[in-house]
Every structure is written in C-alpha cells, then in structure tokens.
C-alpha positions in Angstrom: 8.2 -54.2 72.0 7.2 -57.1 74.7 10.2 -59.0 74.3 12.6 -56.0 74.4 10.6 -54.9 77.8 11.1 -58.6 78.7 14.8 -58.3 78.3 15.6 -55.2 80.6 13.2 -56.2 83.3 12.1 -59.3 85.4 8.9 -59.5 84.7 7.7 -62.7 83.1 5.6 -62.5 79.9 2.2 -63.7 81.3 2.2 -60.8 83.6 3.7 -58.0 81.1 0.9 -58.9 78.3 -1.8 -58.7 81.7 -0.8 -55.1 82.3 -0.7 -54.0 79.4 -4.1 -55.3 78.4 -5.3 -53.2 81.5 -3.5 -50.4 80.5 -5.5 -49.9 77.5 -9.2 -51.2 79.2 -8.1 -48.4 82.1 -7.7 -45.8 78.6 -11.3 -46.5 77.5 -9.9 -48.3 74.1 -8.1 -44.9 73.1 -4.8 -46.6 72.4 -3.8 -49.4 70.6 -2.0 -52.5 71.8 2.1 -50.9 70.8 0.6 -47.8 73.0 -0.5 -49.4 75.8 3.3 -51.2 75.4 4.9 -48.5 75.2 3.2 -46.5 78.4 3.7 -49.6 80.5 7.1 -50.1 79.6 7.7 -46.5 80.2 6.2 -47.1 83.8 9.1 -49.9 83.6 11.4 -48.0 83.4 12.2 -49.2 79.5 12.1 -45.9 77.0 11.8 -46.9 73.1 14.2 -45.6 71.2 11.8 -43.5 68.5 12.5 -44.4 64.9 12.8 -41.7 61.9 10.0 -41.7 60.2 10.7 -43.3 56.2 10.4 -40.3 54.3 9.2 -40.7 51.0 9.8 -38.7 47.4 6.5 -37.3 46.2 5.9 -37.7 42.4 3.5 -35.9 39.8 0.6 -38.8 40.5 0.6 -38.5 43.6 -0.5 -34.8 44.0 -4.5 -34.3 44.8 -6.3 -31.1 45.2 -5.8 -29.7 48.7 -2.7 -30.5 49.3 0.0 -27.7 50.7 4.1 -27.3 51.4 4.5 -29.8 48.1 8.1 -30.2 47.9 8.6 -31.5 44.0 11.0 -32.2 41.1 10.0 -32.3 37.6 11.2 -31.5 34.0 10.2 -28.6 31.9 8.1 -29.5 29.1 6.5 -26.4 27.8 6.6 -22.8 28.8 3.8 -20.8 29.1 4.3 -17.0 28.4 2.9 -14.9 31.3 -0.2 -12.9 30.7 -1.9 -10.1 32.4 -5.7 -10.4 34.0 -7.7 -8.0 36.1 -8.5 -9.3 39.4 -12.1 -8.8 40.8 -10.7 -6.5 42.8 -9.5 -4.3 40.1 -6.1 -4.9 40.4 -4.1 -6.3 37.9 -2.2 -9.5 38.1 0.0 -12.0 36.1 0.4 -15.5 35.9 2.5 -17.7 33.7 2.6 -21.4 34.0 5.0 -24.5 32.8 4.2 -27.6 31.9 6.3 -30.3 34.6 7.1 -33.9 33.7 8.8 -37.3 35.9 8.3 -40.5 35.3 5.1 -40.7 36.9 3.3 -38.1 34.6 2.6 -34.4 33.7 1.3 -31.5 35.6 0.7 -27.8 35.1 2.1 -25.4 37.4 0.5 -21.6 37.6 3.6 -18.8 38.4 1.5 -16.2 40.2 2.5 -12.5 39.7 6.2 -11.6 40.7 6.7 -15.5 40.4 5.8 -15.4 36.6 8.8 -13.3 35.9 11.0 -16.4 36.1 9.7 -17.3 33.0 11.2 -14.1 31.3 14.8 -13.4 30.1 15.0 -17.4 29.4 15.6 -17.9 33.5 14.4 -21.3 32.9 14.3 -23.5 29.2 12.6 -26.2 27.5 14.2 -29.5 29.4 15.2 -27.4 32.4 15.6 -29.8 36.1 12.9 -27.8 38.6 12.6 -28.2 42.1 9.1 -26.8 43.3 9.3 -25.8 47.0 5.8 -24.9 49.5 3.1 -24.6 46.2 -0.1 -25.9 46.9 -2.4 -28.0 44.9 -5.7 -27.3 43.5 -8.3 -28.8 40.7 -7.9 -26.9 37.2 -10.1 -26.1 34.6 -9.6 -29.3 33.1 -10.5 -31.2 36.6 -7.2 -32.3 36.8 -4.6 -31.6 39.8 -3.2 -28.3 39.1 0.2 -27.1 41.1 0.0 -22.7 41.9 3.5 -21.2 43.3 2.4 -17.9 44.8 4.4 -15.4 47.4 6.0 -18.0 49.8 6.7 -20.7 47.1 9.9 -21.2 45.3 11.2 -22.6 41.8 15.1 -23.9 41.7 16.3 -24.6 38.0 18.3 -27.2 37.6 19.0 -28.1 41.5 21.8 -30.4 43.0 19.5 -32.7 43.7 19.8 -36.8 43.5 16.0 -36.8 42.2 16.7 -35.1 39.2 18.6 -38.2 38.2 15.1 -40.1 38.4 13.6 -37.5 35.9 13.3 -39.0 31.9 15.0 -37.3 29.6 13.0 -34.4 27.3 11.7 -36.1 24.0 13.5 -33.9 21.4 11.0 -32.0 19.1 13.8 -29.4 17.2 13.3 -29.7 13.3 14.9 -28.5 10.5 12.8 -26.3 8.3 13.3 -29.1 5.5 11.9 -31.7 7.9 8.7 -30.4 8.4 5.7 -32.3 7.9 1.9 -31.9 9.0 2.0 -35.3 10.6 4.9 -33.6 13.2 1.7 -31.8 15.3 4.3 -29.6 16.9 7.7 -28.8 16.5 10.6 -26.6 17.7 12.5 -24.7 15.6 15.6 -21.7 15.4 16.1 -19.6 12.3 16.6 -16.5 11.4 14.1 -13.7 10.3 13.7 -13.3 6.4 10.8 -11.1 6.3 8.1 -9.6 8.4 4.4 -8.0 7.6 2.1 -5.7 9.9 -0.3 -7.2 11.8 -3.7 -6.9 10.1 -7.0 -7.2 11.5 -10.4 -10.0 10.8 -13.7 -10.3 11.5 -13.9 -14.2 12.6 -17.5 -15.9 11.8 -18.6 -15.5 15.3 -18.3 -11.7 15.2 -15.0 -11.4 17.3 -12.1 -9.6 15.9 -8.4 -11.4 15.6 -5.4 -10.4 14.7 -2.8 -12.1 12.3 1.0 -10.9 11.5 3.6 -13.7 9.4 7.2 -14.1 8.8 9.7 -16.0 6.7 11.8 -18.3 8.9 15.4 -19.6 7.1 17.5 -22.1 8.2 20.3 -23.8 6.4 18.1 -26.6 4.7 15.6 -23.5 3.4 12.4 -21.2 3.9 8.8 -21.6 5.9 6.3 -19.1 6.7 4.9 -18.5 10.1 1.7 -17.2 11.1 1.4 -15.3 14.3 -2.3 -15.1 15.9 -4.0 -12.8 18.3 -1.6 -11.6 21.5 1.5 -13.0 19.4 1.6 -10.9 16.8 3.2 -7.9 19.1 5.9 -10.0 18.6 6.7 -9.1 15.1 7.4 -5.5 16.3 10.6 -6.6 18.0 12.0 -8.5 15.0 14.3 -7.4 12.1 15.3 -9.2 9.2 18.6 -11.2 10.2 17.5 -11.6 13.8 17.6 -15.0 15.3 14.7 -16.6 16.9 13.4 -19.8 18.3 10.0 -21.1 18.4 8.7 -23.5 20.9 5.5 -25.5 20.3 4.5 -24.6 17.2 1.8 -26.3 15.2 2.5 -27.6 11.5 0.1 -27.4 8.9 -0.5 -27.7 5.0 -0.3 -24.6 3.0 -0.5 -23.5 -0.3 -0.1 -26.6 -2.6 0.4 -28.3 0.4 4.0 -26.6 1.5 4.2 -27.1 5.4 3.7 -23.8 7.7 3.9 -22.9 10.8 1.5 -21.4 13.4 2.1 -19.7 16.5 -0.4 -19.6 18.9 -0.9 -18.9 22.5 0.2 -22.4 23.6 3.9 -21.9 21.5 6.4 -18.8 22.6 8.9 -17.4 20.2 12.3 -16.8 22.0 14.4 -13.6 20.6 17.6 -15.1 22.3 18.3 -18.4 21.2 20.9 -20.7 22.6 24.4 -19.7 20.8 25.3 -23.5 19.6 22.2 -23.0 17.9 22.7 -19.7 16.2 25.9 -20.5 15.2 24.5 -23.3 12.7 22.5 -20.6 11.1 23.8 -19.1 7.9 23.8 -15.3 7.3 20.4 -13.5 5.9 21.7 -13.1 2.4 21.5 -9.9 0.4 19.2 -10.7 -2.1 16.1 -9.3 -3.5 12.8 -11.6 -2.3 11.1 -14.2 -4.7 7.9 -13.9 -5.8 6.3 -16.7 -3.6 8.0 -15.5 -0.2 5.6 -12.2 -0.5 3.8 -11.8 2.5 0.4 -9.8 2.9 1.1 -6.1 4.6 5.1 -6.3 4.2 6.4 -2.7 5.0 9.0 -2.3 2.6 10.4 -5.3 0.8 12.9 -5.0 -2.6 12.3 -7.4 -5.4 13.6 -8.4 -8.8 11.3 -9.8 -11.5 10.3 -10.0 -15.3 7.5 -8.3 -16.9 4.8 -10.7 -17.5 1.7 -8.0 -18.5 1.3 -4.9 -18.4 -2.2 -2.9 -18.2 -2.8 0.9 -19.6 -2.4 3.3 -17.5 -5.7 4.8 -15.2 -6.4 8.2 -13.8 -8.5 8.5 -11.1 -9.7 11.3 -8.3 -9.2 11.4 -4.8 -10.9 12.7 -2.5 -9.8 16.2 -2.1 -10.6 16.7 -5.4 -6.9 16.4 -7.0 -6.2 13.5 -9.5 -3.9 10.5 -9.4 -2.4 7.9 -11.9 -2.0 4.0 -11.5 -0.9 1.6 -13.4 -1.1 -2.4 -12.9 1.8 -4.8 -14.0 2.0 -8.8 -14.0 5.6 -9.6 -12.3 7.0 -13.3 -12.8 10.2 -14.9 -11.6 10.8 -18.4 -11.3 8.8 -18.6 -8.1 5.5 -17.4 -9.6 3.4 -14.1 -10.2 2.1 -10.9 -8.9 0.4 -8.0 -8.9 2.4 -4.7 -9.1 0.5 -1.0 -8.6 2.0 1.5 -9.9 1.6 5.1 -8.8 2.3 8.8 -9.0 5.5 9.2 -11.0 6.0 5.3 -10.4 3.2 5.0 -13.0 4.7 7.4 -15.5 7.8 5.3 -15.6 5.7 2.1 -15.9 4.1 3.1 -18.7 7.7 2.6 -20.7 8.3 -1.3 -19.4 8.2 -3.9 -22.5 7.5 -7.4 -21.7 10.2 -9.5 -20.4 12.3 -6.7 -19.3 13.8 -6.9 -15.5 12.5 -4.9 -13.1 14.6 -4.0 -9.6 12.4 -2.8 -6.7 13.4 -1.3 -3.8 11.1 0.3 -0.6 7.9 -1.2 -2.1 5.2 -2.7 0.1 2.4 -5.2 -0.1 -1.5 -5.4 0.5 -3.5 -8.3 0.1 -5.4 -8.1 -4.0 -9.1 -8.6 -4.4 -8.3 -12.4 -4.7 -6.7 -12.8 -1.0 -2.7 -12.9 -2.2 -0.1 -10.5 -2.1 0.0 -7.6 -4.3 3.0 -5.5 -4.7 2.7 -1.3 -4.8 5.2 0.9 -5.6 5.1 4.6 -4.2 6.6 7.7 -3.7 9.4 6.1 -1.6 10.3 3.4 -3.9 13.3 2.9 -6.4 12.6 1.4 -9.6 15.8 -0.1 -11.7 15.0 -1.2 -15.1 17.2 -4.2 -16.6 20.3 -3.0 -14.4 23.2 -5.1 -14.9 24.3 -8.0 -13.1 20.5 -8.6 -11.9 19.0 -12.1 -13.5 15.3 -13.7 -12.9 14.3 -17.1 -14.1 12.2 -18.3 -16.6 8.9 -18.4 -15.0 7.9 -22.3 -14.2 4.4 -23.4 -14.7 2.7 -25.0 -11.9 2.1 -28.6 -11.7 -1.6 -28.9 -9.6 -4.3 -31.8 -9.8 -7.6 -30.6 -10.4 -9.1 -30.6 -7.2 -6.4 -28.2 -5.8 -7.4 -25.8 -8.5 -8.8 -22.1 -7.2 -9.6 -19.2 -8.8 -7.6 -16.6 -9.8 -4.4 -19.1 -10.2 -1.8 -18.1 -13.0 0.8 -20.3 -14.4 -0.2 -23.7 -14.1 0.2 -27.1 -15.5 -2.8 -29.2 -15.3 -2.7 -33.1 -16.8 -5.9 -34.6 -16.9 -8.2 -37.2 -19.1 -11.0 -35.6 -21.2 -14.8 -36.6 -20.2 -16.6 -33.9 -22.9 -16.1 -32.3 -25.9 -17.7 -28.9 -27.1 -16.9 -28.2 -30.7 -15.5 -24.7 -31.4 -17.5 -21.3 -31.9 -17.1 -18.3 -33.3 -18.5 -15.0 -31.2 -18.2 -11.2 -31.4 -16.0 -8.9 -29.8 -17.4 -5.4 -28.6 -15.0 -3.7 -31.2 -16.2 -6.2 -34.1 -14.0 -8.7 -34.6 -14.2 -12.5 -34.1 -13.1 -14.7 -32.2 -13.1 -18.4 -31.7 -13.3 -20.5 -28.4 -14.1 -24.3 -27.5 -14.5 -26.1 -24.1 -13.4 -29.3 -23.0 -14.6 -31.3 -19.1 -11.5 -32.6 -18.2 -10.9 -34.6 -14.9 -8.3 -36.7 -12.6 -8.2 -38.7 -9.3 -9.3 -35.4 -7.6 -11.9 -33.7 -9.8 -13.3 -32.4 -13.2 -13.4 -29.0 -14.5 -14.3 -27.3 -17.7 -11.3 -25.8 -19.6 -11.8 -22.6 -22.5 -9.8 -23.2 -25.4 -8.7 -19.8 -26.9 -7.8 -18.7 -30.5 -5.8 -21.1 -32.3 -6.1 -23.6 -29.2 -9.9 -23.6 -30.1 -9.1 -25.6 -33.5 -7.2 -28.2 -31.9 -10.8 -29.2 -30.3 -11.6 -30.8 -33.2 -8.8 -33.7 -33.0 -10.0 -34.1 -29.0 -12.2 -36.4 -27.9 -13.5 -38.3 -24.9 -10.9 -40.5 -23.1 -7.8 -38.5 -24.3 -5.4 -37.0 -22.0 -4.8 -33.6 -22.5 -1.6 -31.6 -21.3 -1.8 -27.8 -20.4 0.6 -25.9 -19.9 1.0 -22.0 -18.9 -3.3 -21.8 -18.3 -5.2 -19.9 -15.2 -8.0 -20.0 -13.8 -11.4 -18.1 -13.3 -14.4 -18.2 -11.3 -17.2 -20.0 -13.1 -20.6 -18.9 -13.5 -21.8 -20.5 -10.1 -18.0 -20.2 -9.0 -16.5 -23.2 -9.8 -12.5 -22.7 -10.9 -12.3 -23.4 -14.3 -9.4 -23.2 -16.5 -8.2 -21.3 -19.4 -6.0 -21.8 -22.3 -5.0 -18.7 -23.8 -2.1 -16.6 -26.0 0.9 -17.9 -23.9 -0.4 -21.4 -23.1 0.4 -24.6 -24.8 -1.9 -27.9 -25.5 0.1 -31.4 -25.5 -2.6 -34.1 -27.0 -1.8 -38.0 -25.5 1.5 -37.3 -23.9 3.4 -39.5 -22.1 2.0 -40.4 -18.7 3.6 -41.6 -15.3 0.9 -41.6 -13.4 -2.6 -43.3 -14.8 -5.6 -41.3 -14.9 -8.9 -42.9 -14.7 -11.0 -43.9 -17.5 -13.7 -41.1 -18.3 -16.4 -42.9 -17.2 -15.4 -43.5 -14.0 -14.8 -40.0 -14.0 -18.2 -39.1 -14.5 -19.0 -41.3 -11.7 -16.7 -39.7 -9.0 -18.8 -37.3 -7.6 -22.5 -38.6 -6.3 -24.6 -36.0 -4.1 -22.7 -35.0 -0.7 -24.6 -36.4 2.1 -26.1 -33.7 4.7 -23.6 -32.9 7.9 -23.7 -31.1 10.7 -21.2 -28.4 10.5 -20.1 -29.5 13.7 -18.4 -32.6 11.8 -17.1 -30.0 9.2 -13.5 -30.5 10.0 -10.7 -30.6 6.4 -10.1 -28.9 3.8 -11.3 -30.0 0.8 -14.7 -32.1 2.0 -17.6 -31.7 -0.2 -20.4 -31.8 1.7 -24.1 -30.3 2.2 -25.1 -28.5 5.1 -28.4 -26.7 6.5 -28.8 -23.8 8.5 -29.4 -20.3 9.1 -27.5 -17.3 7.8 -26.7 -15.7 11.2 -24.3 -13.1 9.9 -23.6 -11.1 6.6 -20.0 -9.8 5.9 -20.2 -6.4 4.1 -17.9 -6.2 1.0 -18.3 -5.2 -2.2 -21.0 -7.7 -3.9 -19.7 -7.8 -7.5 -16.0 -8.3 -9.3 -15.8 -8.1 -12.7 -14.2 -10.3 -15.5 -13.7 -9.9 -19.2 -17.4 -11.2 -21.6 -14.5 -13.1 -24.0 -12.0 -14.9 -22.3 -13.1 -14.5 -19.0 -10.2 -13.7 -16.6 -10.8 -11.9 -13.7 -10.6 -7.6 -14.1 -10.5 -7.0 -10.5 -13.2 -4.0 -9.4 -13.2 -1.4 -12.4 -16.6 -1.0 -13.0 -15.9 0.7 -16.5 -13.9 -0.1 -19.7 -10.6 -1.5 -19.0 -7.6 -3.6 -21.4 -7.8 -7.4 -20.8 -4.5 -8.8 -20.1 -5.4 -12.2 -21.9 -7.5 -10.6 -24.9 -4.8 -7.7 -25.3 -7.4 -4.9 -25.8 -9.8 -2.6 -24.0 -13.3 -4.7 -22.9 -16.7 -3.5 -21.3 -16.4 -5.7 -18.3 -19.3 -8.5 -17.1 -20.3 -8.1 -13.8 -20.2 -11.0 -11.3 -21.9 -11.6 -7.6 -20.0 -12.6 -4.7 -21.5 -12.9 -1.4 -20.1 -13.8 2.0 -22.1 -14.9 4.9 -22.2 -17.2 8.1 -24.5 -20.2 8.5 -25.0 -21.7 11.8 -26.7 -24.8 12.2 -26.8 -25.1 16.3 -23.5 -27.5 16.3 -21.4 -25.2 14.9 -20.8 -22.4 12.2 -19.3 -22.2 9.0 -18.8 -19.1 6.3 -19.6 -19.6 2.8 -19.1 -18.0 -0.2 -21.0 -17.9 -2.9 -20.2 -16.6 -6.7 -21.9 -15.9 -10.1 -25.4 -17.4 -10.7 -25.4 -19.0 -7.2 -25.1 -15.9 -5.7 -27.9 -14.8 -7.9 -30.6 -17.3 -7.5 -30.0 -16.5 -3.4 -30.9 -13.3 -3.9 -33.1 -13.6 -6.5 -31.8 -10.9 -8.8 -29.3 -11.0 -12.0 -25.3 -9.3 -11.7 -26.6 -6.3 -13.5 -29.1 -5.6 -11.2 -26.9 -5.9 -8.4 -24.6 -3.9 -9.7 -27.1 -1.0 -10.3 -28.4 -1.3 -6.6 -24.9 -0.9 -5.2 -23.9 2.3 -7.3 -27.1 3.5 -6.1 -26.6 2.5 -2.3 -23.2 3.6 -1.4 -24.0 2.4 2.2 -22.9 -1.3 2.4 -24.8 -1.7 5.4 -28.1 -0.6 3.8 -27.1 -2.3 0.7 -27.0 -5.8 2.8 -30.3 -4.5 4.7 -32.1 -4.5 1.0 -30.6 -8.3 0.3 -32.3 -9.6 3.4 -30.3 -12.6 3.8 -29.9 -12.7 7.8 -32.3 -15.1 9.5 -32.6 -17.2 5.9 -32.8 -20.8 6.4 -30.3 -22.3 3.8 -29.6 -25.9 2.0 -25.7 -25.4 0.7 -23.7 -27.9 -1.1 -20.2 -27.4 -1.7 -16.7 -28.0 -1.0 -14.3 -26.7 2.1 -10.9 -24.5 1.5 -8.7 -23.6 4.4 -8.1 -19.6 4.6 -4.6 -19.4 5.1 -4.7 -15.7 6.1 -7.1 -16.3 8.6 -7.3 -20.0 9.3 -10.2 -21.2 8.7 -12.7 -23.5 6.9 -14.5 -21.8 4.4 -17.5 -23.5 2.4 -17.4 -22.3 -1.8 -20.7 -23.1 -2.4 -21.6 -24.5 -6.0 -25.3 -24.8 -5.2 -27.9 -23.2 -2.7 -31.3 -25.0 -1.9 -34.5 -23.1 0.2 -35.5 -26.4 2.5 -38.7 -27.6 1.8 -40.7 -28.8 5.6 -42.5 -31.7 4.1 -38.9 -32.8 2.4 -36.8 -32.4 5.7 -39.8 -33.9 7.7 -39.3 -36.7 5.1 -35.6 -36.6 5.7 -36.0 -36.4 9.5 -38.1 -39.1 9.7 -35.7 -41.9 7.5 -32.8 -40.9 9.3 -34.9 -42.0 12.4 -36.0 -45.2 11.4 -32.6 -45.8 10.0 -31.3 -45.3 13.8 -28.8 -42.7 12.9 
C-alpha cells in the first residue's frame, strides 16, 4: 500500500509513514496500520482498488452449531423415512432426515414438514449428489453438529455443480440373498415378494407392546426371511406376492440353524419401486406350492404340498355357543422339514381318511404360531384339500444334521453325531393299557454340549453293545423338554442307531466331555449379550407373563402332547395315553443393569414355586383367571439366583434365559461373594 501511494504521488517515504502514523494516534488506535494507509492515501488522492474476497467451499467438518445460510454439497448415505410428531403446540408435524457424506465426514440433515416430502416417491436415492441451500446448524441429540432444512431452505439432487466432482464415491452395500452373512452388519438388497404374514402383537420384557410382521425375499441365487418391527410392519399391507421391493439398511443376523435373516428396522426403509436395471435381474415368482421351512407365523392364506408324516385321532370339542366342533391334527413333511396341520369342520372328516405317506395339496390354508413358537398350518372352511393328485411330487423328508448345543425342544427330524459319556442299561416299564415296554438312556456329547438320549423299543437292546467313548449316530430322533427343561433327545419307531461310524470331524474324548461345562460365573445382565452364553445371573422377578402354566407330554416316550389335558393318541407310542403334566413359567428378572426373561420348565419350575405339576394343574382348572392364578404363585418381587443358557427369540428378537437351575440367595453367601470380589479388585 505505501509504495503504491509512493508511486502516484510526490511525497517521499519518510513523510508518508509520519502521516500515517498520526492518522491512526488522531483515530484513538481504532484502525490498524493498512487503515490508516488507506485513509491517508485516500486524502492523496490514491483509491485502492478493493480485492474480491477468496471465497472458500464449506465442507461437513467445518459446520458448528449456530451457524445459518449453509450453502453445502454432500452425498446421500442413508434415507430416513419421514415420521409424524405432535408439536407442543398440538399441531402435528413431520420430519425426515438423510444421512450426507464428502470427503471431510458425515452429517445428519432433519427435512422439516413440507421439506420431508422430498424423501417420498424416491425424489432422491441412496448415492444421490445434494446441494443444501440456507439450512442452519444446530447440536443433535448425539452432541454432534446436526444440519435442519425448514421453510426457506432448499435441497437440489444431483446439481450441476463442479463440487460434486470432490464428493467420494458411495461404498456399495447391494448383496445377493446367497451372499449374506452376519459379519455384513448391514446390507442392501432387491427381490421380489414370496410370502407375507399379518402383523402380530408382543408384550416386550419391559412391559411395552411391539409389533412384528415377516416376508420371504427371492432373488435369483435363492430365499431369506425378513422381519419387520414396530412402525414398519404397515408396510406388509401394501405388498403382494410377486411385487418387487428394495430394502435399504437392513441388519443381518443368524437364524434358525444359523441361516442369515434379515431385519428391518426404523433406521432401514423398504422401497416398493425399485430401480428397473434392478428388477429386470429378478426372475418371475414361480407357481409353486411353499415348502415346509418357508412357513411364516400368521400367513393369510398360503397353498402347500406335503407327505403325511402322523396322523392323530380325530377330537370333538364345544364352543362357546354351545354347538360342537371337530379337529383333527396331522404331521406334514417335505424335504424341507415338518409341521403341524389342524384340521377342522368338514376338513377334519376328510382327514380322518389320509394314510401315511400319501400327498396332500393345500390350498387357502393359513398359519398360527403352535404351542412351541413355530408355524402351524390350519385348514378351514375356505380351504381346498387334494389328496395324491397327479403330477404333484414331495421329497423324502431329510433329517437334520445339528450339534448338540443347537438342540431345542420340540425339534423333529434330526441327525445328531456325538461321543457317548454314560450308559444306562435297558428297562422294562408298564403301559397304562398293560403292556410293556422297554427303554434305555445314553449321555451323549460333542464340541458344543451333552444331552441325554431315550432309546426306544428295539433301539433299547442295542444299549447293551454301547459303551463309554463310542460314537453314536442318530438318525430321524426329536426332541423333548427334560424334566428341569433341558432338550433331550429321542430315538423312537422311525429312527435309526449307527454304532462307531465313520467320522470326519473328531469328537472329543468322553472325559474331556465331562469336563466341558464348570459352574457359569455370576453376570450382570447388562453384559448378557449372545445367544447361546451359559451364564448365572441374580435379580428380582419384576414381571410375570400370564400363560398357561402347564403343557403336557406322553408318561412313556415322552414327546410333547401339546395342551389336552385329557387322554389323547401319542404320535411316537401309536396309542391313546393319560398325559403327564409339565410346569412352564415365564417371567422377567431385572438386576438394576438390565433385564432379561427366563423360562423355566418341569421340576425347575416346580421347586420355584414350591409345588409338584399335578398340583399346578389342579389350581389352574380351578382358577380360570390367569391373573389370580399368577397372584396365588407370588413370584413378583422374588429375589432369584438363575443359571442357564441364552436363545435368541426369532419372533420377537430377543435374549431369552432357559433356566436349568433356580437358587433363593442366601445374605451371608452373597455378603461372602460381595466381599471376595472386592478384595479381588473386580
């Protein structure tokens, strides 16, 4: 600034730096050196030419709270659905949001009532350019710099503008249904609609009610089930089988004998118009009746072809108007697996007629979930039942292979290799009707766990030739609740034993076996986190869940009857059995870090309460009130030592503890406890 003052006047340096020195004493200090220079050069005669100011690109880190008029590009990373929210006011409003990304970092942008409908009718995608014009910048719920775009804000998707050019490309998270794994977190996916249920209703441990709804997803490389939770399960009303969808953001997990599924939450959206390069990759929904294993819970109306596997006698029962009804129960097996048919009215009548093996074609059945939590199919007024029509084939039903730790109750069909630990040599009982019968018991175990296995009827001689360290094969058994609920196993009519066969996988030696399992260590349920944990936790049953507190299986062979109170045939022992009565309970422990339901069966369930299965049975035919039945248990505010193992409830997802043994703590034992785990400084 001097020297160009010095160049368009004659006024020598010395002099020029005195004035302007005074310039800025006569202006108190209030201007710095350049403007005292630039007033005395003024006075000079010399006017600055004023430079453009360097205007620089503003980028996601360098947004703070409080800052208005942002002017900002970024990518679209995830879309958030809008959703509707009453204001204080009592007005209602919207907001959606979208998830922004450059190469500086990530932000959250808030769409803000009319604004939020530029999420709808896919105005803007999944890897979208957007230019952000006048939002305004504020500290979310996460104390992170949050972007809002309210009346006078705008959103341009994909804009002509050179700074979309600095944005990094979207990290590509679209999977193939044969591609999915647990490790993936989250994944996009397009397929087409094989199935859908109703949305169905649960009581969550903390006493709030959810909502849960699934479908069966296809591609081209195969099948997957999704689960739909709370606000997105309205969703399933809008689809049809054969529509094509996309799902964004949606969480993998295990399932059943660890098949990956897929949940949909409120941070994933499911998009009922697809791009069409996408569609057109999909293959057509075939016609085709549904497998076994691709039942759903709550299906409307679903048509099926499948053998018959068992069939039970026929029941009449009353409703309650008085008039009388007919059931009957049937075993259905494909090459998928098994299920539960019902059934009724003139349904039953034709039941009554199948013979095993033959093929049954349903059409315009529906399911409900069974007293064990899985599908069951029923078959009504509106169904259509084909028996052995032509050109219809089912497989050979395929036994299961499972470890033992993966072993539940209530499983049919499995195939269960494991080394034998124990030996109980065979014995002869009474039937109800007289005759006798012959069973044996062997503790067999593997990498994952031991369980006791019934041998039944001519299995029950082979016993003798067993002993400890063999491995056993079985083939075609099931599984039953033990008598303090354990899963045991079952070899009956239509299983087969294999004695030292040919291994490829080594088992451990029996006595390591034994060894496998010491005490679980006490845990806070906070720290309760997978599936299949055994662990020991205290606390305080905080709520009771009211079902019925018995099930019933057969005295002989021990398979589950369901809830029928009275005589009824046994699949397994093939004649009609006065069922034994078994205790189930179903409660909520909370331990101040966290809670946790548990379930308790047999004699577990009995010592809690105190009281044998009989008499609980008699107390709730007398007490047809469950609430006032529970009352009489007086298990809320019960202060509880439980050691078991956790199972994921895929229906509602959630940990559940099966407990295998309840405690009552003891104060000078946990003051004990207390006081080591101090001095250990844990």
């Amino acid at each position: 600034m001097v020297q160009e003052i010095l160049d368009h006047t004659k006024i020598d340096h010395d002099e020029l730096m005195k004035r302007i020195r005074e310039k800025q004493e006569e202006l108190s200090g209030f201007v710095t050196l350049e403007g005292a220079a630039t007033i005395v050069g003024r006075e000079l005669g010399v006017v600055f030419k004023k430079k453009e100011p360097e205007i620089r690109s503003l980028h996601i880190e360098d947004l703070i709270p409080g800052m208005s008029k942002v002017d900002i590009i970024g990518r679209v990373v995830r879309i958030f659905e809008p959703r509707e929210f009453q204001r204080s006011s009592g007005k209602a409003g919207r907001v959606g949001g979208l998830l922004l990304q450059d190469k500086t970092g990530q932000i959250r942008i808030a769409l803000w009532n009319d604004k939020a409908s530029l999420i709808e009718g896919n105005k803007v995608r999944k890897g979208d350019a957007v230019q952000v014009k006048d939002a305004y910048v504020r500290q979310g719920l996460n104390k992170q710099p949050e972007l809002s775009l309210g009346m006078r804000g705008s959103l341009l998707v994909n804009p002509d503008d050179p700074r979309v050019s600095d944005l990094p490309p979207l990290v590509e998270t679209k999977v193939r249904i044969a591609d999915l794994k647990p490790e993936l977190t989250e994944v996009d996916i397009t397929g087409r609609v094989v199935t859908t249920s109703d949305i169905r209703e649960f009581e969550r441990p903390d006493g709030t009610t959810g909502k849960v709804a699934s479908l069966i997803l296809m591609d081209s490389t195969g099948q997957v089930r999704v689960s739909l939770w709370d606000e997105r399960t309205e969703l399933v009303k809008d689809l049809k089988s054969g529509t094509a969808v996309k799902l964004e953001n949606v969480s993998v997990r295990s399932g059943l004998r660890n098949r990956p599924e897929l949940s949909l939450g409120s941070r994933g959206r499911l998009l009922l118009n697809p791009p069409e390069q996408e569609v057109a990759e999909l293959p057509e929904l075939p016609e085709r009746p549904f497998k076994l294993e691709e039942l759903e819970a709550s299906m409307p109306t679903v048509d099926l072809a499948a053998r018959v596997r068992r069939k039970l006698p026929l029941q009449e029962f009353k409703r309650d108007d008085g008039t009388s009804g007919k059931v009957i129960s049937v075993i259905l097996a494909d090459e998928t697996g098994t299920a539960r048919a019902s059934f009724w009215g003139g349904a039953a009548e034709l039941a009554q007629k199948l013979e095993l093996n033959d093929i049954v074609l349903l059409r315009n059945a529906y399911t409900r979930i069974g007293l064990t939590g899985k599908p069951e199919v029923h078959v009504g007024k509106i169904a259509r039942v084909e028996v052995n029509p032509p050109d219809v084939t089912v497989g050979a039903l395929k036994p299961s292979c499972i470890k033992i730790g993966e072993v539940e109750p209530n499983m049919d069909a499995l195939e269960v290799l494991g080394r034998v630990v124990e030996v109980m040599a065979p014995r002869e009982f009474t039937r109800a009707d007289g005759s006798k019968g012959k069973v044996a018991s062997v503790i067999i175990g593997d990498q994952t766990g031991t369980t006791r296995t019934s041998l039944w009827h001519e299995h029950a001689d082979k016993a003798v030739g067993i002993k400890a360290g063999d491995v056993v094969k079985f083939t075609n058994c099931y599984s039953t609740p033990g008598l303090f609920g354990q899963p045991e196993l079952h070899l009956g009519k239509q299983g087969q034993l294999e004695l030292n066969p040919t291994i490829t996988e080594e088992l451990p030696p029996a006595d390591m076996i034994k060894l496998a399992a010491p005490a679980p260590k006490r845990t806070s349920i906070a720290d309760v986190q997978k599936e299949g944990m055994r662990t020991q936790v205290r606390g305080t049953v905080v709520r009771v869940f009211h079902r019925r507190p018995v099930f019933d299986v057969c005295p002989d062979c021990g398979r589950s009857l369901g809830s029928v109170d009275t005589s009824l045939m046994c699949e397994e022992c093939g004649k009609v059995v006065t069922p034994e009565h078994r205790v189930v309970l179903s409660f909520v422990l909370d331990d101040g870090t966290g809670n946790l339901r548990a379930t308790l069966f047999g004699k577990v369930a009995e010592r809690l309460l105190g009281m044998g299965a009989q008499q609980v049975f008699e107390l709730f035919k007398g007490t047809p009130d469950l609430a006032e039945l529970y009352d009489k248990f007086k298990l809320i505010g019960k202060e509880l030592v439980l050691i078991g193992t956790t199972r994921h409830d895929k229906y509602f997802d959630q940990l559940e503890l099966r407990v295998s043994d309840v405690q009552f703590p003891e104060p000078k034992q946990e003051a004990q406890a207390l006081l080591k785990q101090i001095k250990a400084g844990t």
